[in-house]
Every structure is written in structure tokens, then in C-alpha cells.
N, C-alpha and C positions, 0 to 999 in steps of 0.2 A: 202960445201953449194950446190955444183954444185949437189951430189949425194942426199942429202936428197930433190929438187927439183924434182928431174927424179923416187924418192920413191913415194912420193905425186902424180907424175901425174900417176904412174903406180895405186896406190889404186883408183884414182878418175876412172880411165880407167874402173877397173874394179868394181867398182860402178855402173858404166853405161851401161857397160855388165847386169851388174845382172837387174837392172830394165827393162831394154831392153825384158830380156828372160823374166821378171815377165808379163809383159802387152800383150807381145805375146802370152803367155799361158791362160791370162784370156779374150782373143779375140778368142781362139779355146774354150775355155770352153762355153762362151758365145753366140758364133758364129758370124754372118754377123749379121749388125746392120741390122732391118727392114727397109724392104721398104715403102716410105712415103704413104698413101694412094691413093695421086696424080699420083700414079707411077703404081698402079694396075692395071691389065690390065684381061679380059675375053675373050677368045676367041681373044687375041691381040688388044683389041679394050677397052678405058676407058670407065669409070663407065657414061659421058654424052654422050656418045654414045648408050649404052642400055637403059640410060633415055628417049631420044627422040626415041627411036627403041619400048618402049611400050609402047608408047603415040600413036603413027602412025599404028604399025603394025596390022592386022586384022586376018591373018590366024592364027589358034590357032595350029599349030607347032612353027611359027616364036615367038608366044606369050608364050609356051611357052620355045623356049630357053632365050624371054626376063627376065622371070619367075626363071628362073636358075641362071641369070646372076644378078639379084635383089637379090636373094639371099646370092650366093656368096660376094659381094660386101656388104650386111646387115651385113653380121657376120664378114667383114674386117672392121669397120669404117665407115661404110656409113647407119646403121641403122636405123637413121630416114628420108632419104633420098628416100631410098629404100623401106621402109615401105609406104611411103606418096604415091609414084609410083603404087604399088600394089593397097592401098585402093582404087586411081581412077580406077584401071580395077574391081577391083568388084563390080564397079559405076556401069560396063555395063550389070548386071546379076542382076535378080528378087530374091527378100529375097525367096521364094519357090526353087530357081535354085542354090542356094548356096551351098549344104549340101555335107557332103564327099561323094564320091561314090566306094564301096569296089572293084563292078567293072564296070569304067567306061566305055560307050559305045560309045557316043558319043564325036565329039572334043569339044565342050562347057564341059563337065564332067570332062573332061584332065585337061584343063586349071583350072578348079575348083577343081581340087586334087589339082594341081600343088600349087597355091594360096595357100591352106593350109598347104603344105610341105612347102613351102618359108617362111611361116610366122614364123614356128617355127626352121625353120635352122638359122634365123636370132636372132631367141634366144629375152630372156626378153625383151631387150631394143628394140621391136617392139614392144612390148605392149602398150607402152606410145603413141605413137603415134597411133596407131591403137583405143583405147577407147576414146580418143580425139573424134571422133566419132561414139561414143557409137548411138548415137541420129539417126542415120541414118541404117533403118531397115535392110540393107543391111549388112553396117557391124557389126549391132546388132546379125543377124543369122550365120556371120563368128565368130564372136567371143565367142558367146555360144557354136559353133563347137568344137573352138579348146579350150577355158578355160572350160570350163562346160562337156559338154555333152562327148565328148571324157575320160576325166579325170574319167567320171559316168562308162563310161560301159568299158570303156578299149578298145575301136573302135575308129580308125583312127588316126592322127597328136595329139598331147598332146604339147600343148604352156605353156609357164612358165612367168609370171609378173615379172616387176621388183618392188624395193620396190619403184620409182617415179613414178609407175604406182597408187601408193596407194591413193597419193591427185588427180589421174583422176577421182578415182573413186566413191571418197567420193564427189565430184562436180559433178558428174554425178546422184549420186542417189538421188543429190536435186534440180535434173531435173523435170517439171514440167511436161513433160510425161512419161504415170504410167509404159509403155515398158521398156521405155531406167532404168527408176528409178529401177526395175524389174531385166534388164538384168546384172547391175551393182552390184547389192545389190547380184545377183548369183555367178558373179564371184566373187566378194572379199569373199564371204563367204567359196568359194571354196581353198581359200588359204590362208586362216584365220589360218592352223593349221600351215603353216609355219611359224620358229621362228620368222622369219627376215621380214614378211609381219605383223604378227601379234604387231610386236615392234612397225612400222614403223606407224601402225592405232594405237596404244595405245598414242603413241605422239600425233598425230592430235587431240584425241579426249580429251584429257587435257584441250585445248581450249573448253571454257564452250559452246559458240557461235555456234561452231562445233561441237559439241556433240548433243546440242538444234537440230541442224537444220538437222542432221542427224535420230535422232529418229524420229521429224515431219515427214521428207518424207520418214522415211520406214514407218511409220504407214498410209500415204495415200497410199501406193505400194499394199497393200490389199495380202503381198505373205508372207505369213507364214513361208515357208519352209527356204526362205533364210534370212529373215529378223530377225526372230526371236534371231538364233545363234549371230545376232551381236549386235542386242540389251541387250541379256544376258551379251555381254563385254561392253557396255555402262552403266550395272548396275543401281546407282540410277538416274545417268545422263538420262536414255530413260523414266524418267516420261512424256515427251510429248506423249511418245507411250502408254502410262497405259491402254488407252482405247482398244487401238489394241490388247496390250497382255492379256486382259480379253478375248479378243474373241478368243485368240490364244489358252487358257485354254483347250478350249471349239473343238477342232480339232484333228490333231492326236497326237498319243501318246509321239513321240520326240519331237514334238513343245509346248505340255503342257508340259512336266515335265519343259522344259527351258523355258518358258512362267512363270510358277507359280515359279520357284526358282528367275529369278528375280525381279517377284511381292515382293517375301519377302523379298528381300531389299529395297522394297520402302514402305511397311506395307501400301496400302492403306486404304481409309477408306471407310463404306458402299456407303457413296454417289458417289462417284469415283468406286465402283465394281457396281453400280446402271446402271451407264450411262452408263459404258462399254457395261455391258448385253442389258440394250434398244437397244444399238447400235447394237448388234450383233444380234436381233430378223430382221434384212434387209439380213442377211447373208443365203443365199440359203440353203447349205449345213450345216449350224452351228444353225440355230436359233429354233430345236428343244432342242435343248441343252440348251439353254440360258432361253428358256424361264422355263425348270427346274428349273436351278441353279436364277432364278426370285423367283421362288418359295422360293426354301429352303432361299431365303434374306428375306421373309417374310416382304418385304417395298411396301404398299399400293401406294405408290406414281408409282411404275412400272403398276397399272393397264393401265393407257391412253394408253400408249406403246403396252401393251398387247393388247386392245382393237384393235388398230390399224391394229397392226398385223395379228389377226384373222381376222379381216376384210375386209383384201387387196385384192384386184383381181387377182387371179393367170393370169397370163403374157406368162405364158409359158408352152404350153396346157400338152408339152413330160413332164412334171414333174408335174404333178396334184398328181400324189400320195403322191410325196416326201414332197409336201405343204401339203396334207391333214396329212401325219406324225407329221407337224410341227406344223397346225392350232388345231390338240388334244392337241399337250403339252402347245400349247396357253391357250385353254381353259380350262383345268387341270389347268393350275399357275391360273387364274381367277377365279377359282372356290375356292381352295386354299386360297386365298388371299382377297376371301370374295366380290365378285364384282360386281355389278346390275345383278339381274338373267336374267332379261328381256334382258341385252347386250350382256350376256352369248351366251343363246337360240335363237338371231339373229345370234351370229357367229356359231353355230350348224345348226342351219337350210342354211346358205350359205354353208357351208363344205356338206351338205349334196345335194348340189346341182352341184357342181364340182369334189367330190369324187367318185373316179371308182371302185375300188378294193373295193373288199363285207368286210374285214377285218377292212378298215378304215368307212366306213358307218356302221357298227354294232357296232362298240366303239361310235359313235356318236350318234344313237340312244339309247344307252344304258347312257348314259350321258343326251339327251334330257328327257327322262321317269322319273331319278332321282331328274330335276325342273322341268318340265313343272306341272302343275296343272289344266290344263283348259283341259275337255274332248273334246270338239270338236276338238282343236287343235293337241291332241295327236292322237282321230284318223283319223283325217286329214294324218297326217302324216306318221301311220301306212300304210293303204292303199295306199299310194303315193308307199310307196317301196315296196308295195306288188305288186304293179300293174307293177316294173320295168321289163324287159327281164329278164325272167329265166337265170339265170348263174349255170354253176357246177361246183363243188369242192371250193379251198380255204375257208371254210365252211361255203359257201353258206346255206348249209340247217339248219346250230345249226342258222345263222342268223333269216329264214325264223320262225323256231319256236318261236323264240324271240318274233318275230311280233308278231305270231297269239297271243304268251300266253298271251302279253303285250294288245290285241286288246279282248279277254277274259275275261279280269280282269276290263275293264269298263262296264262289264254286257250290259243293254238296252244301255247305253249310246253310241255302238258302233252298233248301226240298221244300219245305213250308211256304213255298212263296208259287210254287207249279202251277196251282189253280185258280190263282190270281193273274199269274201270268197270264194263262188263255184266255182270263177273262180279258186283260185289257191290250189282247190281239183283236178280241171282237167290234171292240170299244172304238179302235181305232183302226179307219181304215189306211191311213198314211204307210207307202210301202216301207220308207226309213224307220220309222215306229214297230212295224208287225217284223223286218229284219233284228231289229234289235232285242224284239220276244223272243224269235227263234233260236237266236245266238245264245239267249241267257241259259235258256234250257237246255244247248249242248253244255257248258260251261256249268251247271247245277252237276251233269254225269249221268251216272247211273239210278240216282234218286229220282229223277227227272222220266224212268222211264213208262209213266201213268198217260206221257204225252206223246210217246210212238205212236198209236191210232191217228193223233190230230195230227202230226209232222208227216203221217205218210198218205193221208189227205193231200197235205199242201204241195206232195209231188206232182199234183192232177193240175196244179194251177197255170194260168194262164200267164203270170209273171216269171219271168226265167228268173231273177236273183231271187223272187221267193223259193224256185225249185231248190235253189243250187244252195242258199239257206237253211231249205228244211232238210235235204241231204246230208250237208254237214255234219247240221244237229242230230241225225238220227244216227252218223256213224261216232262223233263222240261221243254219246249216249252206249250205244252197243258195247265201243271198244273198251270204253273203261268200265265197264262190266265186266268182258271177257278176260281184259287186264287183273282184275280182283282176282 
């Protein structure tokens, strides 16, 4: 009995050997158990020592070793801590003073690299707190730094989201200012291709509510570029947006294809592709386009809009041309689409009185000629641009012939125009220009004859088609005289 006891204890024995050796082994494979976070230390000193150390301190070395020490302790456990720290020192810098600098010069620049390297050594889980706010232009311009604009060109700190960054952002960009809504709708779109950010918005926007209120305020965000892409993942869901993405059509080339691809998921219908385009005839840059694609919808109900349109007061003197672009294809769809002549020919003669460039005033008088009916009024209007400052090139001079031939073709009806004419014989030394003064003046007649003195000058000339021009004109001048 005695020996089968002392067998027993000698197996138990080494039973306990062996687990002994097992748990020692998977304590080296393993290693030392981590240190609590309580227990880290920077420069020997914890983590609420450099808290209150970058709250206080002012020299921007001291700031930033607090900057380093933020860091370090972000990417141990203390990330939104640390994060929250940092965002008040870039309280003390102007959204202009924010930006990376490749090489800083100053100590404010230092400390404003530094800020950007912490953010992202702290890794995603600074994001969440950091677009919390978003709203605040400050750290609006830090975080297009390091989400956006870094990410674009491959210059400076490159930060990474996490996926609980993803419901900041979607609360952010149904933020009621159009910045913040802006700067939000740039970064998620910017990490929309990742799997695990893209999952994480496909969730949220399941919720019909969220889906709703996200299209509404990307479509008052007025930013194509970023908004667009995410409304395509909204699908039929961003019919709040329908109006916006009609106008996005109408812009550049990667924002309309993804514009129009998820228009046809939603199949709108004329009335809904109506309003969009009214809508987008306010758009600076877009509403030469709009008021086309008005046209080709061939719906009378778009003239008021149009009307409008052409009618408004340019605002902004550095882009008169770019409106007089926009107020022809106004008037083009109006013309198109069959529209009071008379409301036509008011918004022609405004365009013609704010239009600079000779290109855009020759399409509009070449537009006024084809309604106007009333002689006085056309060479009313003749003469006005005949009388403007000489200009040369952009072809100024096929315009100028325009005139005269268009001021030509009202026969007598254009006497009023006699002294204008000489003038811009003198103006213009071009012999096809000064032929085409002379011809008008036979073809004005017998009213025209204040100008025999000067045509029988130009007998004397040394150009033979001026003689044989001013000839002419002096005998249909005489004749249809002697014909009365």
C-alpha cells in the first residue's frame, strides 16, 4: 500500500513539473505582461504631467517636446486624450497659419509640422475626436491637411480614419455650415475606397432617415467633387439630391458620368430634370450648360427661368464675359423654345451693354438682326457699336463688317447712320472696311447725299477700287435723287 502511495505521489510530482515548465515557456514566448497605461511614463514623467505641460507652456521647443510626448502616449492608450490636448494648441493658430511646411522657418511652423506628425503617429483613433470638430475652421484646415490634401498630392503627414470616425462624419456633413458640411463630405469621400470605411457608411445609410438627411445636405454643400461619389453610393436613396445631381450632369467630366449613372437609378421625370436645370441656370460656372440641355427638354414652362436668367445683373464685373457666354445660350434656349420676341431683344440689348469681348457682342447682334423688325431700332443699334473704341483682332474687323453690311441693307432707312459712317472710314484704314463704308452710303441713296464732298475726294485716291467705289456711290447717290 505503502509503495503504490509513493508511485502516485511521485506521478502527481511530476505532473507539476511538467505544467510548471509549460506556463514558463508560454510566459517567454509571450513575454512580460504590458504595462498598465498608468504606469507609462515620457521622458520619466506621466502622461498628466505633459497634459498640464501643453496647456501652460509657450515656448515652441518646450511645446514641442509636449507635442512628442502627446504623441507617444496617443498611440499607447491615451488617444483621445491626447488628441483633445493637441486640438486646443491649434486653438492658438489662424486657419491661414495651419498648413504643413516642407521647410519650416519659423518656431510657430515647427510646432505646426509637429501638430501634424502627432496627429498621425497617434494613428486613426485621433480622428474621432479630432472631426468632433470639424466646425471649427481651425481644425477644419488641419484635417483637410492631413485627410485630404496630403493623401492628393503625396506631400507631408498622411492620417488614417477609423471606422467610428465614420458616424462623425456623417453628423458633420448635416451640419448647417456649407464649410464644415464641405470639409466632411471631402474626407469620407476620401476613404470611401477603403473596404472597412466603405462597410461601416453602407450600414449607417440603411437607416432610410440617414440616408434622407445625408443627400439633403450634400446637395445644399454646392461641392460636386466630393459629394457626388457618395451620393452614387446612396443610389436611389439620394433622391433628395436629384436636383443637385442634374446640375452635377452639367460640370466635369468624372462628376457627370457618376451624376448621370445614378440619375438612372432613380429614372427621373421631365418635371424633376425641369427644376434641376432652372436650378442650375444661378450656377456661375454651369448655367451656360443648363440653359442648353433647357433647350433640348423642349418644356415652355423653363422660359420664366430663362427669362430671369438673361436678365440678371452681372455682380461681378472680373466675369462679364463668362455671363455674356451664359446669357447667349439663355437666349438661344428662348429663342428655341419660342419665347416673346420683345423679352428676347430686351435681354440682347442688356447683354449688349455689359459685354466686353467683340466675340460675344457679334453673336448678339447677329441674333438681334434675326428679330428685330423695327428700322429705327436696328440702326439705332448699329451705330451705337459702331461708335464703341476701336479694338483689334479677336475679329473685331469680320464684326465691324457685320455692321456696316447689316446698316447697308436698310437702304434710306439708315441716313442717321451717314456720320458715323465717315467716322469709321477714318478709323479704319483696311481697304475691304473703307470699300464697304462707301458701298453703304450708295445703298443709304439720296439721304446719304451730305457725303458727296467726301466721295468726290476719294476720286483723287491712289487706290483704284477706292475710285471705282466712291464712283459708284456717288452715282447711286445722284441717281436715285434724280429718280425721285
Amino acid at each position: 500500500m505503502d509503495r503504490v502511495c509513493i508511485f502516485c505521489r511521485l506521478i502527481a510530482g511530476l505532473i507539476l513539473l511538467a505544467v510548471t515548465a509549460l506556463l514558463a515557456s508560454r510566459v517567454d514566448a509571450d513575454g512580460p505582461e504590458p504595462a498598465k497605461k498608468e504606469d507609462l511614463r515620457y521622458d520619466g514623467k506621466p502622461f498628466s504631467y505633459w497634459q498640464s505641460y501643453a496647456k501652460t507652456e509657450l515656448k515652441a521647443e518646450r511645446r514641442i517636446d509636449a507635442l512628442w510626448a502627446m504623441a507617444a502616449f496617443g498611440s499607447r492608450g491615451y488617444a483621445p486624450e491626447a488628441t483633445q490636448v493637441i486640438v486646443e494648441m491649434v486653438k492658438d493658430f489662424s486657419p491661414d497659419n495651419i498648413g504643413y511646411s516642407e521647410k519650416p522657418a519659423t518656431p510657430d511652423e515647427k510646432v505646426v509640422n509637429v501638430i501634424h506628425e502627432a496627429i498621425v503617429k497617434i494613428g486613426p483613433d485621433a480622428a474621432v475626436v479630432l472631426l468632433k470638430h470639424l466646425d471649427d475652421a481651425r481644425v477644419r484646415a488641419l484635417s483637410g491637411n492631413i485627410y485630404v490634401y496630403a493623401r492628393l498630392v503625396g506631400r507631408g503627414p498622411m492620417g488614417s480614419i477609423s471606422i467610428a470616425s465614420v458616424s462623425v462624419l456623417i453628423d458633420k456633413m448635416q451640419f448647417n455650415e456649407k464649410d464644415t458640411q464641405r470639409a466632411a463630405a471631402a474626407i469620407l469621400n476620401n476613404f470611401l475606397k477603403e473596404e472597412s470605411i466603405r462597410k461601416a457608411f453602407q450600414i449607417a445609410i440603411k437607416d432610410k432617415n440617414t440616408a434622407n438627411a445625408i443627400a439633403t445636405a450634400l446637395a445644399r454643400s454646392e461641392d460636386f467633387s466630393s459629394a457626388v461619389p457618395i451620393l452614387e453610393i446612396l443610389g436611389p436613396q439620394a433622391r433628395p439630391a436629384l436636383s443637385f445631381l442634374v446640375q452635377a450632369t452639367l460640370g466635369e467630366e468624372k462628376n457627370e458620368t457618376s451624376a448621370k449613372k445614378t440619375l438612372g437609378k432613380m429614372k427621373p421625370t421631365s418635371v424633376e430634370l425641369l427644376a434641376g436645370l432652372t436650378q442650375a441656370l444661378k450656377g456661375r460656372l454651369i448655367q451656360s450648360y443648363a440653359a442648353t440641355e433647357l433647350a433640348k427638354l423642349g418644356k415652355p414652362a423653363a422660359i420664366p427661368a430663362l427669362l430671369e436668367a438673361a436678365n440678371k445683373p452681372v455682380t461681378e464685373p472680373n466675369f462679364y464675359d463668362l455671363y455674356a457666354e451664359a446669357r447667349l445660350a439663355q437666349i438661344d434656349a428662348l429663342i428655341r423654345l419660342d419665347a416673346d420676341k420683345k423679352e428676347i431683344l430686351r435681354a440682347i440689348r442688356k447683354l449688349l451693354r455689359t459685354a466686353e469681348l467683340v466675340p460675344s457682342r457679334h453673336e448678339a447682334v447677329k441674333r438681334f438682326l434675326k428679330l428685330e423688325e423695327d428700322a429705327p431700332r436696328i440702326v439705332a443699334l448699329l451705330t451705337m457699336e459702331l461708335q464703341r473704341p476701336v479694338e483689334f483682332g479677336g475679329g473685331y474687323q469680320d464684326f465691324i463688317h457685320d455692321l456696316i453690311i447689316a446698316l447697308g441693307k436698310q437702304g434710306s432707312k439708315a441716313k442717321s447712320a451717314v456720320s458715323v459712317l465717315l467716322k469709321t472710314y477714318e478709323n479704319w484704314s483696311g481697304t475691304a472696311t473703307r470699300i464697304l463704308v462707301i458701298q453703304t452710303l450708295g445703298r443709304i441713296g439720296p439721304d446719304a447725299k451730305g457725303a458727296i464732298p467726301f466721295l468726290n475726294g476719294l476720286l483723287q485716291s491712289e487706290n483704284a477700287e477706292i475710285r471705282r467705289a466712291a464712283a459708284q456711290a456717288i452715282e447711286a447717290i445722284t441717281q436715285s435723287k434724280r429718280e425721285r
